[in-house]
C-alpha positions, 0 to 999 in steps of 0.5 A: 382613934385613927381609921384605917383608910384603905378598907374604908376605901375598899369596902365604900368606893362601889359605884352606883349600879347602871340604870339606878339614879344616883344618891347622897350616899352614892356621891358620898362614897366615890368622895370617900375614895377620890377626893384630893382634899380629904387624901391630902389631910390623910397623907399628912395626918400620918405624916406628922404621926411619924414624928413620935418614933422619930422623937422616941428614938432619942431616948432608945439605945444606939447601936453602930459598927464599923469596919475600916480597912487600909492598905499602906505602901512604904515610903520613899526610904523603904519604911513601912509604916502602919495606921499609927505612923510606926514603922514596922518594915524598911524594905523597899517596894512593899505594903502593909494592910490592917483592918479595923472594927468597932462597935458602939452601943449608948444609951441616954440616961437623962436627956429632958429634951428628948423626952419633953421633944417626945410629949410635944410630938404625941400632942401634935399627932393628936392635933393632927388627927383632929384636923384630919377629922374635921376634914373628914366632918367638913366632907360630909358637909361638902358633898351635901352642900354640893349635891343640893347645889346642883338639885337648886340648879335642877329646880331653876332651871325647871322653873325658868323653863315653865317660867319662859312658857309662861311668857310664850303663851301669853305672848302668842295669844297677845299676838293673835289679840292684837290681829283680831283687833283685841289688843295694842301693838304695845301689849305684842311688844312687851310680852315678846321683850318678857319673853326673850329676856326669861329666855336669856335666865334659862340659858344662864340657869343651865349654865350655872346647872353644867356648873353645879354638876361640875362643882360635885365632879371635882369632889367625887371624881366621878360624872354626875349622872341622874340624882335623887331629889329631896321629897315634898313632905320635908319633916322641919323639926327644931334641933335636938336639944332645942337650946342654943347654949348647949350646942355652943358648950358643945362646939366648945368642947367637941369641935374639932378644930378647937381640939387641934387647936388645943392640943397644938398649944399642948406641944408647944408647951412641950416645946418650950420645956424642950428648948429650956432643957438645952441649959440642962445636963444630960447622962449617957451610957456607952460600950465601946469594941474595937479590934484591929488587925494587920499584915504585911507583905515584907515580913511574912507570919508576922500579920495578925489581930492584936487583942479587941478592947471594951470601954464602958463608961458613962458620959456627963454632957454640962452645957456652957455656953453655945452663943445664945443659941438656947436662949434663942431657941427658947423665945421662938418656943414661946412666941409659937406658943402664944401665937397657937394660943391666938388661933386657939382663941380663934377656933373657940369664937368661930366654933361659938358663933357658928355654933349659934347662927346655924341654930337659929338659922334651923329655928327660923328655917321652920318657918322660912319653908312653911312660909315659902310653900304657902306663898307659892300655893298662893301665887299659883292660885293669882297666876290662875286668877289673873290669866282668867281676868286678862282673857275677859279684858279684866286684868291688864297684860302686866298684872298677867306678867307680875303675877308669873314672876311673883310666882316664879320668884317664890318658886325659886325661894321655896327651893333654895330655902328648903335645901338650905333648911337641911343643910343648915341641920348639917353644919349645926352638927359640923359646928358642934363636932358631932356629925357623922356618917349618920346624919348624912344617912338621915338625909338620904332618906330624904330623897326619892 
């Protein structure tokens, strides 16, 4: 079923109201009404659409008319002569006009070209569609992808910073130790390099933030403002229906791309008998008018219509020989045919694969978050531990640092995986060609 854009466009591009963080769905519909990529597969989806009344039209009456008028000056002798070169006058220094009309109206009766050239086009505007819907389900897909990026972004750069405090305070109270005599100057000069190099991951944490932000600008068109952030209490269910066989059958028969490509081999098919048709005979029916008048100057009265005249008829076309240009013709419609049918094979292998990894990837995502979140509630309680020992003299400066990057690194890790967890949900549908509008609200909802 083809959408009609433009109330689409018309009823989602409302921006977001002023002072209200923006959403999911807010990046969504501004994507909807100005993304570049998704416009030019609407723009050539009806582009290739218009190729099934072009192809019609060979099979539906032609009608023409034409209207000829002629002015004849006489010769060199004196003669007048008409269209035809009959001589209707001898006196000198005149002209004589005629006007000519026609008309033509044909009909194909039997042209097995024309009509597999119209099957072939109705297949590929079926292809067409089918890859302007996989634009649209890669859509949502990107917007999402694009979204977390820059919540990951977010998080880095918030973890960076407390990350760049931590080794701030522990280098200001190695400095004050080691003025009271508490510490070696060693211990001043490790803690002060940790600190300056963590500075140096913030600075490039923001970086890649400004990026982010400009990566989802690109597909909204729109500035990013403040987002919402994904939830705490993230639900990580197995996907439904928990098999990985029936989401490959699924990709296999839903995938949109694998449909496009299908159905392009459909119109090569088509394309083929076309070409094979070029050694058949077509039939066509014609009615034909003509009606010719003509006046002279050098004879006065005499000018007038001569009777119209009608044809009818039938014409039988049989093909001979046109140098080998069928023949040829019918080789290049095959060897397009089995070059579809390998990107055909293509698409099915990648929508399986794709199909199964993001499956697992969501099965063991479960665990990869719960696994993740534990660590760094563990890693907080051994940054508290250790900060405790090296204030007594029981735990060395380095253990303080170690158990700040550990912590930090599973920071990191905890926010990485539990966005990807979600969007791995969304491109397991994507795979199997079911995701909608809908999944991309069941995310929103997310988000707080």
């Amino acid at each position: 079923m083809r959408l009609k854009l433009l109330p689409v466009l018309l009823l989602l591009a409302v921006a977001p109201l002023p002072g209200r963080a923006e959403d999911l769905m807010d990046a969504y519909r501004q994507a909807v009404a100005n993304d570049p990529v998704l416009a030019t597969a609407d723009a050539q989806r009806l582009m290739v659409a218009e190729g099934v009344p072009i192809a019609r039209s060979a099979l539906l009456p032609q009608l023409s008319a034409g209207l000829q008028l002629n002015q004849i000056h006489s010769g060199g002798n004196g003669q007048t002569t008409n269209s035809s070169g009959n001589i209707i006058s001898t006196a000198g220094g005149g002209h004589t006009r005629d006007r000519n009309f026609t008309g033509n109206l044909s009909q194909s009766i039997i042209d097995l070209s024309a009509i597999a050239n119209l099957r072939a086009a109705h297949a590929a505007d079926d292809a067409q569609e089918q890859t302007y819907q996989a634009a649209l389900q890669n859509l949502y897909v990107r917007v999402a992808n694009a979204y977390f990026n820059v919540l990951v972004s977010e998080d880095m750069v918030g973890i960076n910073r407390a990350y760049e405090d931590a080794y701030k305070q522990e280098y200001d109270q190695t400095s004050t130790r080691f003025k009271n005599g508490l510490s070696m100057a060693a211990d001043v000069s490790q803690s002060k390099a940790l600190y300056l190099y963590i500075k140096a991951q913030r600075i490039g944490a923001e970086d890649s933030l400004k990026d982010a932000r400009r990566a989802l600008q690109q597909i909204t068109g729109k500035p990013v403002g403040t987002l919402l952030k994904l939830r705490d209490d993230l639900p990580t269910e197995a996907p439904q229906p928990n098999d990985e066989k029936a989401w490959v059958d699924a990709a296999l028969k839903t995938n949109p791309a694998v449909l496009a490509a299908r159905y392009a081999v459909s119109s090569d098919e088509h394309k083929v008998s076309a070409a094979r048709a070029g050694h058949l005979p077509t039939l066509t029916a014609g009615v034909g008018y003509n009606k010719f008048g003509q006046w002279s100057n050098t004879a006065p009265g005499t000018g007038a219509y001569g009777p119209a005249t009608t044809t009818v008829g039938l014409t039988l076309t049989v093909p001979l020989f046109s140098g080998g240009l069928t023949h040829a013709r019918v080789k290049q419609a095959l060897y397009q045919r089995d070059a579809d049918e390998g990107v055909l094979e293509s698409q099915r292998r990648q929508a399986a694969r794709d199909a199964a990894n993001y499956f697992n990837l969501v099965q063991d995502g479960i665990e990869q978050v719960a696994s993740a979140r534990d660590s760094v509630e563990a890693a907080e309680k051994t940054v508290t531990s250790m900060r405790a020992g090296y204030s007594i003299g029981t735990q060395s400066l380095t253990s303080v640092v170690i158990a700040i990057q550990y912590l930090a690194n599973m920071q990191s890790e905890y926010t990485v995986v539990r966005h990807q967890f979600i969007l791995n949900k969304l491109l397991l549908k994507q795979a199997a060609g079911t995701i909608d509008m809908s999944d991309l609200q069941a995310v929103n909802g997310l988000l707080k």
